[in-house]
C-alpha positions as CSV (number, residue, x, y, z in Angstrom):
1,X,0.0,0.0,0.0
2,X,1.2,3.7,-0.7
3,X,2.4,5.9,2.0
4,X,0.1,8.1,2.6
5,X,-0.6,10.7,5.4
6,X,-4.2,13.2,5.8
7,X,-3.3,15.7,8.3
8,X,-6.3,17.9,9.6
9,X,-5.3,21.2,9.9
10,X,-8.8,23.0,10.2
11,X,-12.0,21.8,12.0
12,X,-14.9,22.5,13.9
13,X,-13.5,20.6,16.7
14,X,-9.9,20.6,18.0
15,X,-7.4,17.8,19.7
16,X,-7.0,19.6,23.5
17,X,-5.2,20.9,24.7
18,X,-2.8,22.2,21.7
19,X,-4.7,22.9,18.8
20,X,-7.2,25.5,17.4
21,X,-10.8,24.8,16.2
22,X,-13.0,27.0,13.6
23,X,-16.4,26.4,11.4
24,X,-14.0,25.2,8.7
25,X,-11.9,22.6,6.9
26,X,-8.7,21.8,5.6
27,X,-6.5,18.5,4.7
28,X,-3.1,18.3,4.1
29,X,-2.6,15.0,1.9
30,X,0.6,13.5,1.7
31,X,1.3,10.8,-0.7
32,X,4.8,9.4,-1.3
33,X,6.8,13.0,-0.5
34,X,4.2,15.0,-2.4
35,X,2.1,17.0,-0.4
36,X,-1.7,18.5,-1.9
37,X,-4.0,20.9,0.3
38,X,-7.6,19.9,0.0
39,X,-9.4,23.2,1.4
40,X,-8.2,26.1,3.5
41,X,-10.5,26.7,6.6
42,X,-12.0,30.4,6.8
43,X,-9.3,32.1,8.8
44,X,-5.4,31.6,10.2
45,X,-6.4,28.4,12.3
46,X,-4.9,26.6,9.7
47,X,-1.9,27.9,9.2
48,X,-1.5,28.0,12.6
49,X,-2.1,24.2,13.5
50,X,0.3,23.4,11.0
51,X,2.9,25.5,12.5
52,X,1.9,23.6,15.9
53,X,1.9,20.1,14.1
54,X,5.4,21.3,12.2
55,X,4.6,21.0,8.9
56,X,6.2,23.5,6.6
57,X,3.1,24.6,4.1
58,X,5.8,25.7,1.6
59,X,6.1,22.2,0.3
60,X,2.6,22.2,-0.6
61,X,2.2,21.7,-4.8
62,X,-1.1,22.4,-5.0
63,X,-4.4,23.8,-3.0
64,X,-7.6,22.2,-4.3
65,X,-11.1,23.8,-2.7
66,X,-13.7,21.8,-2.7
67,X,-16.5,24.2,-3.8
68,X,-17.1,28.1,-3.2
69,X,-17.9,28.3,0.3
70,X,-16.4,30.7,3.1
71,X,-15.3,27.5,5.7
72,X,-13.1,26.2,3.0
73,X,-11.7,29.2,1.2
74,X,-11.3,32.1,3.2
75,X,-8.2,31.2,5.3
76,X,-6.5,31.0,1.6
77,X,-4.8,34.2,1.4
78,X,-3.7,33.2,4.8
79,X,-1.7,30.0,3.5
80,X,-0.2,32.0,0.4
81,X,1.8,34.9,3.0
82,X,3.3,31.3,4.3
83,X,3.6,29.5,1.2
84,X,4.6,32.3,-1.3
85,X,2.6,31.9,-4.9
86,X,1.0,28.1,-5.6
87,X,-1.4,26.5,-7.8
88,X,-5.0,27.0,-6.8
89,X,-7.6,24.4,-8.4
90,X,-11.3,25.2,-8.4
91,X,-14.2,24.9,-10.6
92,X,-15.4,28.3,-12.2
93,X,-18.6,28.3,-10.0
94,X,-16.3,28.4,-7.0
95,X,-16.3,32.0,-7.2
96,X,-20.6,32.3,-7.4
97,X,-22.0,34.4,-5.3
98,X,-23.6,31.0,-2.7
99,X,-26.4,32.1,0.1
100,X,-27.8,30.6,2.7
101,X,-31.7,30.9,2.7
102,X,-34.8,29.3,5.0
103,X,-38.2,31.6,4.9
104,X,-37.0,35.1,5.7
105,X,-33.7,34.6,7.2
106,X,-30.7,34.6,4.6
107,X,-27.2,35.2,4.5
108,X,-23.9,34.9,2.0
109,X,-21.8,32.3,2.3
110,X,-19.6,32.6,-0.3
111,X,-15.8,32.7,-1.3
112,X,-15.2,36.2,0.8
113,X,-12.4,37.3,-1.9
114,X,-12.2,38.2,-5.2
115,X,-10.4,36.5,-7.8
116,X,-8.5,39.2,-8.4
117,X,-7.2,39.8,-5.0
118,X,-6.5,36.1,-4.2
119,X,-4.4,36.5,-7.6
120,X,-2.8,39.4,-6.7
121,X,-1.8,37.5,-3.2
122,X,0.2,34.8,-5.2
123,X,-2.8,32.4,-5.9
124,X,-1.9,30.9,-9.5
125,X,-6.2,29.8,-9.9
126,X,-6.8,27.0,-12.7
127,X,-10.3,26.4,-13.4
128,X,-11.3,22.5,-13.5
129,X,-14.4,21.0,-14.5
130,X,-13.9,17.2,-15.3
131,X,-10.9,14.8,-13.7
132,X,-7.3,16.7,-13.3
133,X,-4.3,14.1,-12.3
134,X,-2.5,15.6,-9.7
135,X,-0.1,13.3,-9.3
136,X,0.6,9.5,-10.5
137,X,-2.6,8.0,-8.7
138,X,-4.0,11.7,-7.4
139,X,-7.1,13.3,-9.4
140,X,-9.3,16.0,-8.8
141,X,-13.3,14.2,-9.3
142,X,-14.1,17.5,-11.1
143,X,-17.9,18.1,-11.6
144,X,-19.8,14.6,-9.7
145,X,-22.4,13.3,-11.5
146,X,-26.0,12.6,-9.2
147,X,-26.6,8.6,-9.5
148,X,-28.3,8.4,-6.3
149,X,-32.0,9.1,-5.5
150,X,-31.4,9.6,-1.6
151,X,-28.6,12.7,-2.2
152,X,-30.5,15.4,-3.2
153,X,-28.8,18.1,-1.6
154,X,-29.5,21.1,0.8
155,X,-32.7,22.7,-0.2
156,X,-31.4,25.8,1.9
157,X,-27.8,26.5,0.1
158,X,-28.5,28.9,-2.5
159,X,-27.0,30.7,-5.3
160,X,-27.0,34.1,-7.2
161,X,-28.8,33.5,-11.1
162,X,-30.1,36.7,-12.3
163,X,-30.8,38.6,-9.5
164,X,-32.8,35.4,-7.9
165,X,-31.6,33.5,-5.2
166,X,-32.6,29.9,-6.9
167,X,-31.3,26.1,-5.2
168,X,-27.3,25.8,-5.8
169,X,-26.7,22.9,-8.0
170,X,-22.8,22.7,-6.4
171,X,-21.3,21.8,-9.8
172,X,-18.0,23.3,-8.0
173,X,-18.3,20.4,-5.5
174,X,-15.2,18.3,-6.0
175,X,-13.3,15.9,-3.5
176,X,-9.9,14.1,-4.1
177,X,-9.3,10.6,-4.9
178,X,-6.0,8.6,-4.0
179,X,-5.2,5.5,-5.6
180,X,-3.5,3.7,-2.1
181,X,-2.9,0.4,-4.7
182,X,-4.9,-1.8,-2.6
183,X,-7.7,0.6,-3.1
184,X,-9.0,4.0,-3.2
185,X,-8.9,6.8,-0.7
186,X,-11.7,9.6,-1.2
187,X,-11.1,13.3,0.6
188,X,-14.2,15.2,1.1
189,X,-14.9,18.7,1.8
190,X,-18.3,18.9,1.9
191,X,-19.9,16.7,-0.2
192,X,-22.8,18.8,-1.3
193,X,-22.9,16.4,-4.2
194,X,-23.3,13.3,-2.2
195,X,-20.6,11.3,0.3
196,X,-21.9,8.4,-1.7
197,X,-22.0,9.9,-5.1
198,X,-18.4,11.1,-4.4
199,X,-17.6,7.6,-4.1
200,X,-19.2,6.0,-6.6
201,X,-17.8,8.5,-9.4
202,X,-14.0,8.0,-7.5
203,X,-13.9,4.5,-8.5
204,X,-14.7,5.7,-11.9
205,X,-12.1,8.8,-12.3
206,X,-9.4,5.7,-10.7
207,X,-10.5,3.2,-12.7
208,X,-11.0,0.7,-9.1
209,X,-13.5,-0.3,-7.3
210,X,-12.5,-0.6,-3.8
211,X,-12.8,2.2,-1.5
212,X,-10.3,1.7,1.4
213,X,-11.2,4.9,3.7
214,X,-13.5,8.3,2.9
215,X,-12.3,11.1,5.0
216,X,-13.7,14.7,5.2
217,X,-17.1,16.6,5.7
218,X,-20.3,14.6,5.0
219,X,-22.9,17.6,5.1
220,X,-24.6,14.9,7.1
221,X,-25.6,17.0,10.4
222,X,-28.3,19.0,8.0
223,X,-29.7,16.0,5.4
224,X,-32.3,14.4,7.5
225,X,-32.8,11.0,8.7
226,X,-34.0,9.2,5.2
227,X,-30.2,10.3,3.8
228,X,-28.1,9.2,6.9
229,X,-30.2,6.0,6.8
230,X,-29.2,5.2,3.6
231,X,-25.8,6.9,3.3
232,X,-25.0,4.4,6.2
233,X,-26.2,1.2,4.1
234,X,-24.2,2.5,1.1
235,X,-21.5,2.9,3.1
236,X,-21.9,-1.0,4.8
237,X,-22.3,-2.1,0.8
238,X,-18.7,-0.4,0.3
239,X,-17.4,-1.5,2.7
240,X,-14.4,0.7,3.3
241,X,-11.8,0.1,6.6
242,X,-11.9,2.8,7.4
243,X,-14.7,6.3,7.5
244,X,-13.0,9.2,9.0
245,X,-15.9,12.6,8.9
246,X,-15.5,15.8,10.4
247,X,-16.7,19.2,9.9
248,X,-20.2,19.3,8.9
249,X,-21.1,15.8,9.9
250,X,-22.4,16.3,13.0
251,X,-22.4,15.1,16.3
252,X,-26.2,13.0,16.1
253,X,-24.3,11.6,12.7
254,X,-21.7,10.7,13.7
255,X,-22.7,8.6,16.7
256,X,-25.2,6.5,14.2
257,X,-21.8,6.2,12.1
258,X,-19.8,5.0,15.3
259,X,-22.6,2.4,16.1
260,X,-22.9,1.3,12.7
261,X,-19.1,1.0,12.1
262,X,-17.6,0.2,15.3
263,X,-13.8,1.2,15.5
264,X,-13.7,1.7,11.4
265,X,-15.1,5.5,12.1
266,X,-13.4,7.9,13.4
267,X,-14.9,12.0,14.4
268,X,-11.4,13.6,13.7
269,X,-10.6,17.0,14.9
270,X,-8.0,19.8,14.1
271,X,-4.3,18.3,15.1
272,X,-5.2,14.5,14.0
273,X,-3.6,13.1,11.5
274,X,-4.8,9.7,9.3
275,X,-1.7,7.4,7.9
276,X,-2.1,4.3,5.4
277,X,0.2,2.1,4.5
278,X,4.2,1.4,5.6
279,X,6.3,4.4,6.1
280,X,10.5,4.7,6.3
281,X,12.0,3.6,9.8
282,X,8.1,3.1,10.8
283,X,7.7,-0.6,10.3
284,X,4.2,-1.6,9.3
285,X,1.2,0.2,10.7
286,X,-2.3,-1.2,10.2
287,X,-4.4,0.6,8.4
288,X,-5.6,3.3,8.4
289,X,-4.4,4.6,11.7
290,X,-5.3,7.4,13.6
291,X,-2.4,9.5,15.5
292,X,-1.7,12.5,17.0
293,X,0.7,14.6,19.0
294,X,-1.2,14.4,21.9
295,X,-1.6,10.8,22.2
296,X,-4.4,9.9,20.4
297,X,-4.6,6.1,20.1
298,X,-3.6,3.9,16.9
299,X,-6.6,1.8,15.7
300,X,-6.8,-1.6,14.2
């Protein structure tokens, strides 16, 4: 199996007593040496847990954002004063103006920045629609198609058409897909499109059908209990070792998750970090494994 190692740098929950939490994400993915950021938080927090965790964000090749969102893009200007100018991979509707809306109440959520200042600040943006290879065995989904009938989306995440707020159809919602040789790993930021969906169009983009692990935001916490239901049997059809959500998952989630998976899920937090597969002077680790600084436990 490929070395591989998921730092989480930004999240709504943080590993005590070292480490800094925020209504965000961000992943560092390290495979073999090369090092790929999926999603920047909305502030410094992740910039600054890297600091803590000692990872030097300079080596970074590329930042991929999931979709146009405030908790995943704001802290990017943030990375680039560390990082100096990078490449910055996003669909074109990443930079929509996004709402959230239910009855009267409604506020933007959007990508705070504008293009042109995020240029300015070093970030070298390259608009993706379909499948980009990052690496041998690293893609970008690109636009996810909608195969299932239980992943509909959220009816309140909006976007700007004309003047009209009208239901986002989060065609900038990407994830990254790893091919670990034994089988694929799937990074989430949201997963507006569909955990499931995401997964399903993986093995396609990867050309495998095994999904190993699926780590990231589920946008479970808001979906109802018909989608968690059957996002859970999907899940138990696939099969992976190992289900590691965060962010927008939820707490309520993420206990049905723990009960229905046992020690193969995992509610990660800011400072955690997710390794596959043998690394030098390591030995063999099973797994995935969870570690951490602070002595968070290895998992079998």
């Amino acid at each position: 199996m490929r070395a591989m190692r998921i730092w989480v740098l930004s999240d709504n929950t943080a590993a005590p007593p070292v480490f800094e939490a925020e209504h965000g994400l961000s992943l560092l993915l390290e495979v073999e040496g090369k090092r790929f950021l999926l999603d920047t938080g909305q502030g410094e927090v992740a910039r600054r847990n890297a600091d803590r965790l000692g990872l030097d964000l300079r080596s970074v090749e590329a930042v991929v954002l999931s979709h146009g969102h405030y908790d995943h893009t704001a802290g990017l200007p943030f990375l680039l004063q560390r990082t100096g100018p990078k490449r910055v991979i996003c669909h074109p509707n990443a930079f929509d103006s996004k709402y959230y809306q239910r009855g009267d109440i409604w506020r933007f959520i959007g990508m705070p920045w504008r293009r042109e200042f995020l240029e300015s600040a070093g970030a070298l943006v390259e608009e993706n629609t379909g499948p980009l290879e990052l690496a041998d065995g690293v893609w970008v989904t690109g636009e996810i198609p909608r195969r299932t009938e239980f992943e509909p989306g959220d009816p309140d995440l909006k976007c700007e058409r004309d003047g009209e707020l009208v239901a986002d159809p989060f065609l900038d919602d990407q994830g990254i897909v790893v091919d670990a040789g034994e089988g694929l790993v799937v990074l989430l930021g949201c997963a507006h499109a569909g955990a499931v969906n995401t997964c399903l169009y993986a093995r396609k983009v990867a050309g495998k059908e095994r999904i190993l692990a699926v780590v990231g935001g589920s946008h479970l916490a808001f979906l109802g209990e018909e989608q968690l239901t059957a996002t859970i049997s999907a899940f138990r059809d696939m099969d992976p070792l190992r289900l590691a959500f965060s962010h927008c998952t939820g707490q309520e989630a993420a206990c049905r998750l723990a009960a229905a998976f046992g020690k193969r899920f995992i509610f990660t937090q800011a400072g955690n970090c997710l390794e596959l597969g043998d690394h030098p002077s390591e030995g063999t680790r099973p797994p995935p494994a969870l570690v951490g600084p602070v002595g968070f436990p290895h998992y079998p």
